[in-house]
KOLTI-112648 format. One record per residue: residue number from 0; x, y, z of N, C-alpha, C in turn. Coordinates in steps of 0.2 Angstrom, whole numbers, m for minus. Layout:
<base sefi="NUM" n_u="X" n_v="Y" n_w="Z" ca_u="X" ca_v="Y" ca_w="Z" c_u="X" c_v="Y" c_w="Z"/>
...
// end
This chain:
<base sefi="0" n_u="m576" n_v="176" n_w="m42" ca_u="m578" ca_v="179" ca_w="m49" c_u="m574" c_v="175" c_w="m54"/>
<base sefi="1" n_u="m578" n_v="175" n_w="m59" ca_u="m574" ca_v="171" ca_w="m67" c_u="m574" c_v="176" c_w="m70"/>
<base sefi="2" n_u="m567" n_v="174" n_w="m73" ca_u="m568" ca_v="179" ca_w="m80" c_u="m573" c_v="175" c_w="m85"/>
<base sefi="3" n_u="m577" n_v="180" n_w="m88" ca_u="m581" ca_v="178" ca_w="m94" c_u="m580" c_v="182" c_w="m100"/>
<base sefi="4" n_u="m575" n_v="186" n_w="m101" ca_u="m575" ca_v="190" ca_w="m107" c_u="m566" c_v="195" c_w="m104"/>
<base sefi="5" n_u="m564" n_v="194" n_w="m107" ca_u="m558" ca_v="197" ca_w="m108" c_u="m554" c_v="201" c_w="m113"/>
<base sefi="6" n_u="m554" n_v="207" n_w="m115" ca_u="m553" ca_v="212" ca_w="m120" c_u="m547" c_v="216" c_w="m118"/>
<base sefi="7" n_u="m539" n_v="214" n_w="m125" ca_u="m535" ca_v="217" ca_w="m123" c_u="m533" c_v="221" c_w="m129"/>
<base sefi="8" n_u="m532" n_v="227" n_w="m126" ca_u="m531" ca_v="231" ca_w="m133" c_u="m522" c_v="235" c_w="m134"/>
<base sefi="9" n_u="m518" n_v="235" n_w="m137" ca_u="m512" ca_v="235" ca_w="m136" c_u="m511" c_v="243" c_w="m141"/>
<base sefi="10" n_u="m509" n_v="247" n_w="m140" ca_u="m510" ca_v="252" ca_w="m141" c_u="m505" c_v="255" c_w="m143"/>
<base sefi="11" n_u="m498" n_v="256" n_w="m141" ca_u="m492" ca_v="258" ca_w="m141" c_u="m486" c_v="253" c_w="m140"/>
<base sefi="12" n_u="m480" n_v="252" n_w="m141" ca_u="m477" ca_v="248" ca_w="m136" c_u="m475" c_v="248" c_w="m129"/>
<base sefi="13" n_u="m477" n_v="246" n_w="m124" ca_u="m475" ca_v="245" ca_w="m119" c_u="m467" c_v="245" c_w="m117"/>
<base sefi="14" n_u="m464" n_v="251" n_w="m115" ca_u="m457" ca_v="251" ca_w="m114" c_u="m454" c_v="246" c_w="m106"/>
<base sefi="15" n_u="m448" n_v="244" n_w="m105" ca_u="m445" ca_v="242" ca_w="m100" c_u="m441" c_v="246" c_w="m96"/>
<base sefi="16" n_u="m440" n_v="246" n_w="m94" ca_u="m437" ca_v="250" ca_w="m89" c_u="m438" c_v="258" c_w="m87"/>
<base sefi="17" n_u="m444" n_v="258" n_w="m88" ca_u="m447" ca_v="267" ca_w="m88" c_u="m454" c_v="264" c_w="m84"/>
<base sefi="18" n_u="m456" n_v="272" n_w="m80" ca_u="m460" ca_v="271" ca_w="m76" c_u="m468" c_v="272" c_w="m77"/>
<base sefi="19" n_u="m473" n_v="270" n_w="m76" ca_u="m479" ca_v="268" ca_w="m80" c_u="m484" c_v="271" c_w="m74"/>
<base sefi="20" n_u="m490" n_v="271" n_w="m76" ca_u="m496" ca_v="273" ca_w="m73" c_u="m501" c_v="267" c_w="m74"/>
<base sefi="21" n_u="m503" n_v="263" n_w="m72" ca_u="m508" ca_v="259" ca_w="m70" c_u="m515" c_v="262" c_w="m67"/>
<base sefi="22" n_u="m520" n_v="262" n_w="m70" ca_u="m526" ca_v="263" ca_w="m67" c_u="m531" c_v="260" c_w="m69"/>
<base sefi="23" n_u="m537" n_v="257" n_w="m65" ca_u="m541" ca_v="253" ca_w="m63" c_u="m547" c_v="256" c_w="m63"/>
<base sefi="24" n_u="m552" n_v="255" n_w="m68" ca_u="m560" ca_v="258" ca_w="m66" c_u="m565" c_v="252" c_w="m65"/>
<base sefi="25" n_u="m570" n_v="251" n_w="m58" ca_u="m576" ca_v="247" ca_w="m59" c_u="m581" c_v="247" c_w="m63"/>
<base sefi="26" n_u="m583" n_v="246" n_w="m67" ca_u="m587" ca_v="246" ca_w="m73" c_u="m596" c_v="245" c_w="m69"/>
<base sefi="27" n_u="m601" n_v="245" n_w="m70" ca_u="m607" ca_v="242" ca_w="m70" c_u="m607" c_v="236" c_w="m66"/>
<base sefi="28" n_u="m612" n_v="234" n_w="m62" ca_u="m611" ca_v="230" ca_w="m58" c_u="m619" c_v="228" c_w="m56"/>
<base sefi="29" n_u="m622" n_v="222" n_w="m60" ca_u="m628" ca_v="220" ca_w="m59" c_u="m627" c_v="213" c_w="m55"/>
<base sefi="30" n_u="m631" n_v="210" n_w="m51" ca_u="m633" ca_v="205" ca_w="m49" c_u="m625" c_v="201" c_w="m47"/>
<base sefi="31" n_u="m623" n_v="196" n_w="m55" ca_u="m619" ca_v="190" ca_w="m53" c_u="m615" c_v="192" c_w="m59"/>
<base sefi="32" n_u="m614" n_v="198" n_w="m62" ca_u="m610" ca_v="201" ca_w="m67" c_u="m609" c_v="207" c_w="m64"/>
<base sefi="33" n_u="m600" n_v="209" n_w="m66" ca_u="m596" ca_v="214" ca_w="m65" c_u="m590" c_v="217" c_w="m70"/>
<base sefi="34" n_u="m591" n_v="222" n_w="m71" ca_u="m587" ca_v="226" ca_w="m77" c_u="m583" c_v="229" c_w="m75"/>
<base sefi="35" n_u="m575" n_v="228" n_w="m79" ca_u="m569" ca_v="234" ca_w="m76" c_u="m565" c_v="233" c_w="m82"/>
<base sefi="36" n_u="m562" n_v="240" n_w="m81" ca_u="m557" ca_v="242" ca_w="m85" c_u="m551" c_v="245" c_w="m82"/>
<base sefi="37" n_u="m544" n_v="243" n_w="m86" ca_u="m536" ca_v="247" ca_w="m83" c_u="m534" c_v="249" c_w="m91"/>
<base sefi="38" n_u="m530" n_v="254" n_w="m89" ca_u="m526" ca_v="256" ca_w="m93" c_u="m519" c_v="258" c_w="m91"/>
<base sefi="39" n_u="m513" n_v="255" n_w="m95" ca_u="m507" ca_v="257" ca_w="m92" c_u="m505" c_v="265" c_w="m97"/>
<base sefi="40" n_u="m503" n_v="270" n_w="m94" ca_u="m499" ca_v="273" ca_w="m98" c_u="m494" c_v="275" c_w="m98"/>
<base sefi="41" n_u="m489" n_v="281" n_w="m99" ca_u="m483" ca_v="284" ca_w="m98" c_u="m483" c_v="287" c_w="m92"/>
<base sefi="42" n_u="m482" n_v="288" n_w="m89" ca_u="m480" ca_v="291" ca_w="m83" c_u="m476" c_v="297" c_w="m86"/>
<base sefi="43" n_u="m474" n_v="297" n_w="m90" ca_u="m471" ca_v="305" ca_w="m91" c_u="m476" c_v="307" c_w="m96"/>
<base sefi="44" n_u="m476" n_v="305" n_w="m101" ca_u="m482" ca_v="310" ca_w="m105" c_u="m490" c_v="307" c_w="m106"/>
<base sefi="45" n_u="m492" n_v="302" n_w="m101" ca_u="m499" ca_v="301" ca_w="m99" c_u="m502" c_v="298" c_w="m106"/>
<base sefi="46" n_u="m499" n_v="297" n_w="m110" ca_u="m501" ca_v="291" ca_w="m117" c_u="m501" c_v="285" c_w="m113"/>
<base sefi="47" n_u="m509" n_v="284" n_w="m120" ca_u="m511" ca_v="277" ca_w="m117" c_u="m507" c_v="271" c_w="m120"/>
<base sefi="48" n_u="m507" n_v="267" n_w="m116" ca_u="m502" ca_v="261" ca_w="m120" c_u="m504" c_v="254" c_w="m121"/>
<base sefi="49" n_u="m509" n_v="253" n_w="m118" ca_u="m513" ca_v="248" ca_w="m116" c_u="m518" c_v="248" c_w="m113"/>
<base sefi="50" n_u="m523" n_v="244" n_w="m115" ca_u="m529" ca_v="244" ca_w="m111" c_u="m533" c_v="238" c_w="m112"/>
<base sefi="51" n_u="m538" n_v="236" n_w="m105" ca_u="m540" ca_v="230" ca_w="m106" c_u="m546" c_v="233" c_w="m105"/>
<base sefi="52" n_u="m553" n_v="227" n_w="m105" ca_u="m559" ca_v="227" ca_w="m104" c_u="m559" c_v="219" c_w="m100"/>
<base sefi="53" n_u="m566" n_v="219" n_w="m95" ca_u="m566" ca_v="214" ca_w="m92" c_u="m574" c_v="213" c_w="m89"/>
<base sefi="54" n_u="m577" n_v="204" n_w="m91" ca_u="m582" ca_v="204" ca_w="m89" c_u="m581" c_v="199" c_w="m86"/>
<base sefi="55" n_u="m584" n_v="199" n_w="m77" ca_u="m582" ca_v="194" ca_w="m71" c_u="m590" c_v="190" c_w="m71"/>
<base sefi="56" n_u="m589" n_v="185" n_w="m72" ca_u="m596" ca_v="182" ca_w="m65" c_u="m595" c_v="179" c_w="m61"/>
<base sefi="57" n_u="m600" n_v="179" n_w="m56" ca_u="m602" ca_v="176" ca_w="m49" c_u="m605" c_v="171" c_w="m50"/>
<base sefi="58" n_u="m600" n_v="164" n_w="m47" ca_u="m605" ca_v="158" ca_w="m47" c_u="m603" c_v="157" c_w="m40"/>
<base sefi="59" n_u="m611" n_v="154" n_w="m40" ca_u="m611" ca_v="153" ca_w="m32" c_u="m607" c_v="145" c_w="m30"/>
<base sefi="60" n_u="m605" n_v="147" n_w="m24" ca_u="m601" ca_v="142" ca_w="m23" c_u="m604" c_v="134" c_w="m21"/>
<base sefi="61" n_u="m608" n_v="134" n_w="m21" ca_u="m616" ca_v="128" ca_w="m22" c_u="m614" c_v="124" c_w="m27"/>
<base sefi="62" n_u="m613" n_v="129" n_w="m33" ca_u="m614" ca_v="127" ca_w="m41" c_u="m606" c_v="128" c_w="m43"/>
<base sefi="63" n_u="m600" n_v="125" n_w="m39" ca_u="m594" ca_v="126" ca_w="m41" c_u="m590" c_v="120" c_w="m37"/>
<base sefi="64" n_u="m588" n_v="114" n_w="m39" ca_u="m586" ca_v="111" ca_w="m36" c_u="m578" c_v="110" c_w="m35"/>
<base sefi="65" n_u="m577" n_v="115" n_w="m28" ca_u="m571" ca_v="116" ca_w="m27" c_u="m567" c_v="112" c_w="m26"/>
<base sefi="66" n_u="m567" n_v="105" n_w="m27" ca_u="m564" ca_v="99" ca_w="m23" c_u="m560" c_v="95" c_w="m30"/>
<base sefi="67" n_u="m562" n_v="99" n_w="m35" ca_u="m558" ca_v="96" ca_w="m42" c_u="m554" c_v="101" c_w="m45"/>
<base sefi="68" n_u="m551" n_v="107" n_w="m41" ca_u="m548" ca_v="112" ca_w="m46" c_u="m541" c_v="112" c_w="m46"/>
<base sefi="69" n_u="m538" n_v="106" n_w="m44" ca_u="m530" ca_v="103" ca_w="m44" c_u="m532" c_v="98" c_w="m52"/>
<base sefi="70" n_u="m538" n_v="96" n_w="m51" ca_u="m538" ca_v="91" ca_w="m58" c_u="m541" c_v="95" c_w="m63"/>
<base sefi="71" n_u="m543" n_v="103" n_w="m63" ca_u="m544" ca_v="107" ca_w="m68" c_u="m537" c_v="110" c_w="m68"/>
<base sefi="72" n_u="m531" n_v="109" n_w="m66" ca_u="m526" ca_v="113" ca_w="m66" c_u="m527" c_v="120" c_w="m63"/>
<base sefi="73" n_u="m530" n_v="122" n_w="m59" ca_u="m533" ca_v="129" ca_w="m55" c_u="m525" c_v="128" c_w="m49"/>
<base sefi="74" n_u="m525" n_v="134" n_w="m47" ca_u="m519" ca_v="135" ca_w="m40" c_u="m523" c_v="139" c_w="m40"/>
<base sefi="75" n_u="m522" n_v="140" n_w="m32" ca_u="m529" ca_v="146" ca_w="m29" c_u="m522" c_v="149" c_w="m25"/>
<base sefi="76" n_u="m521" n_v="154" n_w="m24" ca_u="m518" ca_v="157" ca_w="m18" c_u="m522" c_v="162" c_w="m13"/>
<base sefi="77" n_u="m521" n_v="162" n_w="m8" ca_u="m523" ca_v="163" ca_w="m2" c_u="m523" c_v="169" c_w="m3"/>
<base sefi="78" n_u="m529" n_v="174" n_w="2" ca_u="m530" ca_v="181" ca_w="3" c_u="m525" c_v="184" c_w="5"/>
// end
């Protein structure tokens, strides 16, 4: 999957050393496109503090010629 759309929304400040809630939702999911959304919030008082939007596609690996993604700068890491 590629990113095709990227949506980041910044809501509050983001603290350091304090504990956070990350959560993760699948969004719509047709054919060779994929939608999801996260939101980090407070862990203590559950205020949103960020959040993204994301649209993935699926190219097939036919149509992706994975033998030049050193010369597109790509690093792939292993499952």
């Amino acid at each position: 999957m590629f990113t095709g759309k990227l949506e980041v929304k910044y809501r509050k400040n983001v603290p350091i050393n304090k504990l956070l809630k990350i959560v993760g939702k699948a969004g719509k999911s047709k054919r060779n496109i994929a939608e999801a959304w996260a939101g980090i919030y407070d862990a203590e008082t559950n205020e949103l503090l960020a959040e993204g939007s994301t649209v993935s596609i699926d190219v097939p690996k036919d149509q992706f010629d994975v033998s030049r993604l050193d010369e597109l700068g790509w690093k792939v890491y292993p499952d």
